[in-house]
C-alpha positions as CSV (number, residue, x, y, z in Angstrom):
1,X,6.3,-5.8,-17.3
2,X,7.4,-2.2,-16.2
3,X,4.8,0.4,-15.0
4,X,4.9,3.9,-14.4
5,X,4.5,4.3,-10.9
6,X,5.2,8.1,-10.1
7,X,5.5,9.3,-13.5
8,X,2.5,9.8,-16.3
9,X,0.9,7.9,-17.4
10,X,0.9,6.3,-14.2
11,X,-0.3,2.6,-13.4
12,X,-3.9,2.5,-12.7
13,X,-3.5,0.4,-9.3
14,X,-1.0,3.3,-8.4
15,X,-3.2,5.6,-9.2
16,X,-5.8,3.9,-7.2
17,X,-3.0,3.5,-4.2
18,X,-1.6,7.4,-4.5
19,X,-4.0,10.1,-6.1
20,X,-7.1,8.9,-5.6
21,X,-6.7,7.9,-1.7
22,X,-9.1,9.8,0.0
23,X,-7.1,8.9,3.6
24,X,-4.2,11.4,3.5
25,X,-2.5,8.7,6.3
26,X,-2.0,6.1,3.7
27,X,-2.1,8.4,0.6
28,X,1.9,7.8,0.2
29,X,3.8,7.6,-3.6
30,X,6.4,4.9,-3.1
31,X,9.9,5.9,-3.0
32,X,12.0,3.3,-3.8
33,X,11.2,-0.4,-5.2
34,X,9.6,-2.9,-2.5
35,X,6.9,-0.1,-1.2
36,X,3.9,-2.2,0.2
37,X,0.0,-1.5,0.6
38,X,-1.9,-3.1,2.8
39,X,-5.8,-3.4,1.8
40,X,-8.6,-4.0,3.7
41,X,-11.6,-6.5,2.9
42,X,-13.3,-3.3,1.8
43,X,-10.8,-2.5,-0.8
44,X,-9.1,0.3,1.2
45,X,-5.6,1.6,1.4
46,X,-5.3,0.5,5.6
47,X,-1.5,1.0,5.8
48,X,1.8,1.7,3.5
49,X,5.0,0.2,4.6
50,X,8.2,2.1,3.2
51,X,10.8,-0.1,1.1
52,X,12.9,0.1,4.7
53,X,10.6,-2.7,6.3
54,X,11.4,-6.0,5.7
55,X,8.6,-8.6,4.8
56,X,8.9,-10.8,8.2
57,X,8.8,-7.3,9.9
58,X,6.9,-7.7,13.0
59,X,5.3,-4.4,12.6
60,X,4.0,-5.8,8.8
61,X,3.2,-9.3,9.5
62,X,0.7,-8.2,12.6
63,X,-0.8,-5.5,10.5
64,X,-1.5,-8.0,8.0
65,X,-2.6,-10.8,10.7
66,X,-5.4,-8.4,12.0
67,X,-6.8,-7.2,8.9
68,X,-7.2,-11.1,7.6
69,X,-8.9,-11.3,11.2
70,X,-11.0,-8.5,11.0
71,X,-15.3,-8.9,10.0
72,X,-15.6,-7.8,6.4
């Protein structure tokens, strides 16, 4: 089903993801379709890949390789 992801009333989980981000790093409203969060075993935004990077991306896959190996 289609959500509102930048427009009200936006999507709870964007919501979550966007506005209520305290990290300003990773505090990013997707721009285009494919935009991917990353979140930690705390439940934290840990890094925001543009639409741009591919899923095999190197620079995704080992960001989401060290998080799965990190302590909770």
């Amino acid at each position: 089903a289609k959500v509102n992801v930048t427009s009200m009333p936006r999507s709870p989980v964007y919501e979550f993801l966007t506005v209520q981000n305290p990290n300003t790093e990773t505090r990013k409203t997707p721009e285009w379709n494919f935009w991917k969060y990353l979140i930690d075993k705390q439940g934290k935004v840990a890094k925001v890949f543009p639409s741009s990077t591919e899923p095999d991306a190197k620079e995704l896959t080992s960001a989401i390789e060290k998080l799965l190996a990190s302590k909770p």
